[in-house]
C-alpha positions as CSV (number, residue, x, y, z in Angstrom):
1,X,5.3,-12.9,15.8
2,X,7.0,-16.0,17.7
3,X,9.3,-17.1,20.5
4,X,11.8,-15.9,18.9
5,X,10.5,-13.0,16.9
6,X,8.4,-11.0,19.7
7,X,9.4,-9.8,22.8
8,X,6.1,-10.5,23.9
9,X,4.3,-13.6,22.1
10,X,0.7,-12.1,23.8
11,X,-0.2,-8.5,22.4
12,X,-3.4,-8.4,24.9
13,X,-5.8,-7.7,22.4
14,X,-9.6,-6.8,23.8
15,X,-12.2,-7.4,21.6
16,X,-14.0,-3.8,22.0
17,X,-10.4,-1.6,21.9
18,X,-9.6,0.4,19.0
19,X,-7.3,-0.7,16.1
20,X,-4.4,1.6,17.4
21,X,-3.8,2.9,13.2
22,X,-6.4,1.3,11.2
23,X,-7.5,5.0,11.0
24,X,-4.9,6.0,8.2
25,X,-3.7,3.0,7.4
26,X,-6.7,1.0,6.4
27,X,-8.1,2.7,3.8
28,X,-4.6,3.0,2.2
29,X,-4.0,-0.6,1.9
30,X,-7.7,-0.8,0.8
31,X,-7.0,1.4,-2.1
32,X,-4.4,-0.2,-2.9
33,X,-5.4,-3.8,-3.2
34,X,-8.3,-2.1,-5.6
35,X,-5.5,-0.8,-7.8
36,X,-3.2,-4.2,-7.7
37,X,-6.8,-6.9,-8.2
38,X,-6.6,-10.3,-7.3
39,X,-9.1,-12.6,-5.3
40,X,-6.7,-14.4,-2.1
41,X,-5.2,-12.0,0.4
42,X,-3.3,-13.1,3.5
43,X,-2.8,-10.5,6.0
44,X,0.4,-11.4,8.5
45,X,-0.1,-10.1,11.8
46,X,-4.2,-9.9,11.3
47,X,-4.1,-9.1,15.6
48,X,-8.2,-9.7,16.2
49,X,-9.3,-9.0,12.3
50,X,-10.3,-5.8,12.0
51,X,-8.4,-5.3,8.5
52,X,-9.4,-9.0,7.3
53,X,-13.1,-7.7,7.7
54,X,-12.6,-4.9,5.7
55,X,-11.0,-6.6,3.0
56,X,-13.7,-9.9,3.0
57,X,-16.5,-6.7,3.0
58,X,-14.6,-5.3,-0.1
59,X,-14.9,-8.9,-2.0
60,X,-11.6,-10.3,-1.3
61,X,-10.8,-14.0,0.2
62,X,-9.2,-12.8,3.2
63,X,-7.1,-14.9,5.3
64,X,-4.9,-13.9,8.7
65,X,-2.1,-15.7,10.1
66,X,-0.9,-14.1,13.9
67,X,0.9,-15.3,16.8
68,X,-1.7,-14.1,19.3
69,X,-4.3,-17.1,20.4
70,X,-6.1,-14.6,22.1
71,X,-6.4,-12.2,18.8
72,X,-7.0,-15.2,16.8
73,X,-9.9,-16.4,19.0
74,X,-11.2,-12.6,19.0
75,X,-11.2,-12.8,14.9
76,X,-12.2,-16.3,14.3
77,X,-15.5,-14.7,16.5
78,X,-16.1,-11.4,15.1
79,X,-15.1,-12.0,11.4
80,X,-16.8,-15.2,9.9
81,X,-16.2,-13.8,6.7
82,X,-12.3,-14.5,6.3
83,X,-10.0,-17.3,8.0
84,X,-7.5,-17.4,10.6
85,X,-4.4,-19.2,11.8
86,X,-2.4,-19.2,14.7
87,X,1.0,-19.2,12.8
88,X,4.1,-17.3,12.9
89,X,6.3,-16.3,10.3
90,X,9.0,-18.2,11.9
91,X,7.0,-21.5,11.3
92,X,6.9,-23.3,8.0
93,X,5.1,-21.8,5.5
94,X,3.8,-25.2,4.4
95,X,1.8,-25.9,7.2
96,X,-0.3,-22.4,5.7
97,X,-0.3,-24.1,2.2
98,X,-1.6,-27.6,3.7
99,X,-5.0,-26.0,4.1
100,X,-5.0,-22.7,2.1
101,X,-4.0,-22.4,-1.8
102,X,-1.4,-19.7,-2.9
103,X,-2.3,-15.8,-2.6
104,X,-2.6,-13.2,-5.1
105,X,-1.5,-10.4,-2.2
106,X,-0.1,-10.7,1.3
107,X,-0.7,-7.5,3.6
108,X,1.1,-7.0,7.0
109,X,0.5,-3.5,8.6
110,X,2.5,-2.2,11.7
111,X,4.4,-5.3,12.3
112,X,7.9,-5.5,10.6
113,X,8.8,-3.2,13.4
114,X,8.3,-5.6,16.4
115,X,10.3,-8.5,14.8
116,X,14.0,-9.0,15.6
117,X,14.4,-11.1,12.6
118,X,12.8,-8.9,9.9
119,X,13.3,-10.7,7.0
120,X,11.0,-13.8,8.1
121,X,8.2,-11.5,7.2
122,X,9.0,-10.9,3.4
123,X,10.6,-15.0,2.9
124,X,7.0,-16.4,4.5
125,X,5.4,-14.2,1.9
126,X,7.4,-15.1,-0.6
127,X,6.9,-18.7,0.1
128,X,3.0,-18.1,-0.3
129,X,2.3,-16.3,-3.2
130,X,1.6,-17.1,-6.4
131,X,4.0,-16.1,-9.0
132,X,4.2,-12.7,-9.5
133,X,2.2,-11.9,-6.7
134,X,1.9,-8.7,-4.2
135,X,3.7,-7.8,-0.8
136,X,1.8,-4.5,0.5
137,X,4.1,-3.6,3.9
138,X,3.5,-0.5,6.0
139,X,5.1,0.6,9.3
140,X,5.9,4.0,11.0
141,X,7.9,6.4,8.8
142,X,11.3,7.5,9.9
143,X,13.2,10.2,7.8
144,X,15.2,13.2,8.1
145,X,13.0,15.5,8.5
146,X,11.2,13.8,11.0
147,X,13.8,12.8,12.9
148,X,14.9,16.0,12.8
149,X,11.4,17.1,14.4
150,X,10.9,14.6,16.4
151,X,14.8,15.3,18.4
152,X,13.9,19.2,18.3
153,X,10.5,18.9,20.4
154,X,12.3,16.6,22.6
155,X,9.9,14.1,22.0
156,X,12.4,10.9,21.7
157,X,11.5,9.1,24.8
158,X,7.9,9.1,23.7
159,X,8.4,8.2,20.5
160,X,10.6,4.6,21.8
161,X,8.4,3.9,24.0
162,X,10.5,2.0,25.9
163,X,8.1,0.9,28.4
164,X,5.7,-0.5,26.0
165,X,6.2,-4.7,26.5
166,X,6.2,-6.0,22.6
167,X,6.5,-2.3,21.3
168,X,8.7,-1.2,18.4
169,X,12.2,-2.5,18.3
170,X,13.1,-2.1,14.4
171,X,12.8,1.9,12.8
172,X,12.3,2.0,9.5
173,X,13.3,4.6,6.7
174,X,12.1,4.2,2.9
175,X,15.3,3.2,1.8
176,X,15.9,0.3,4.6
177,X,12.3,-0.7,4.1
178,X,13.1,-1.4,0.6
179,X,16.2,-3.1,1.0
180,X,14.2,-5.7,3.3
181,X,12.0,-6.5,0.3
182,X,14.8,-6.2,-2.4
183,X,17.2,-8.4,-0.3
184,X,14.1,-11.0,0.3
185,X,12.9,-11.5,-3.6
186,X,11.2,-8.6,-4.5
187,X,11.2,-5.8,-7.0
188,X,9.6,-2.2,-5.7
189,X,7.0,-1.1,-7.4
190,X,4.8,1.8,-5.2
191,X,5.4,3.7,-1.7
192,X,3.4,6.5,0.0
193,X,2.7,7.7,3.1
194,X,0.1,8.0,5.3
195,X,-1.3,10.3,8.1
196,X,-0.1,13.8,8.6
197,X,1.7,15.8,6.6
198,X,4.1,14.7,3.8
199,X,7.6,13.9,5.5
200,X,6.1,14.0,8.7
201,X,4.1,10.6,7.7
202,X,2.9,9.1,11.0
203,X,3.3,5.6,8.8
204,X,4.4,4.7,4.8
205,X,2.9,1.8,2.5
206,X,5.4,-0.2,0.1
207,X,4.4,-2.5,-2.7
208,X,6.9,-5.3,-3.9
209,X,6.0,-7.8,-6.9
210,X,7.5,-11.5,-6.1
211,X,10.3,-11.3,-9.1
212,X,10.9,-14.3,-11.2
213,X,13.3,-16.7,-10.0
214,X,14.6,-17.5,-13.5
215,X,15.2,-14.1,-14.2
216,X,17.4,-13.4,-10.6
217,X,21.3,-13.1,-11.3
218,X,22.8,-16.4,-11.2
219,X,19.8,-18.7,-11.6
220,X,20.3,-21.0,-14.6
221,X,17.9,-20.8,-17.5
């Protein structure tokens, strides 16, 4: 997302490419802001807007924050339907609030796993939603048997991509995904995954609900 939090602050987006896994993960986090309602969702890491138009064309207020000026410029062209700022989740969440109000939802797809400091992402969020509101996270699934397949077709140096400048640096399993949002303020509520077959997920969607910061261990009443 930042200086500090990418290993490459430009992602190159082009206008005309294709979203690399809007294809399965799209109409996932679609579905499920259907299920969770609300009317203000902020998507971290909107890249050039393609899942901000999708959600202003299914009636939400959509907003994007992303590091990229070049993807911002892209979305602040092609979607006139939703809003976008050239923030990080490094930077203070304030500056967001000085000229949008609170969210019902925040949405950030395929990014936790290019940040070296992970937990930015769910303590922006946290910082800009209402109470009780909505963190809907997804990013490639790792698990056993996965893993398992993905060592046995010898297909490890692919799947790193090592040569891929601001590729993947974090891997994720359910149970570290969850302890990211747990650890940050939030109480699980849904996973699934998404594309392929199940435990062989090509990604996986978590919900957390912002818990109540009189009801956290420790907080006086």
């Amino acid at each position: 997302m930042g200086d500090g939090d990418l290993a490459e602050r430009s992602y190159g987006w082009v206008a005309d490419a294709p979203a690399h896994s809007s294809s399965y993960v799209a109409p996932a986090v679609l579905a499920m802001l259907g299920m969770l309602g609300g009317d203000r969702v902020l998507d971290i890491g909107s890249g050039k807007g393609v899942l901000c138009e999708q959600m202003a064309d299914a009636g939400w207020a959509a907003v994007g924050i992303d590091a990229d000026a070049g993807g911002i410029d892209i979305a602040r062209s092609a979607v006139p339907g939703a809003a976008f700022y050239r923030f990080a989740v490094e930077d203070d969440p304030a500056d967001l609030l000085g000229v949008e109000d609170p969210f019902d939802v925040v949405v950030s797809t395929e990014v936790v796993e290019h940040l070296y400091t992970p937990q930015l992402l769910p303590q922006y969020a946290r910082a800009v939603l209402k109470p009780g509101g909505r963190i809907i996270l997804t990013t490639p699934y790792h698990g056993w048997a996965k893993n398992v397949a993905i060592a046995a077709s010898g297909a490890w140096d692919r799947h790193h991509a090592v040569h891929w400048d601001g590729g993947h640096i974090k891997f994720w399993s359910r149970r570290t995904l969850a302890e990211l949002l747990e650890r940050n303020g939030f109480e699980v509520e849904s996973f699934e995954g998404v594309g392929r077959l199940p435990f062989l997920w090509k990604s996986m969607l978590m919900v957390g609900r912002l818990r109540d910061v009189a009801a956290e261990p420790g907080t006086p009443s």
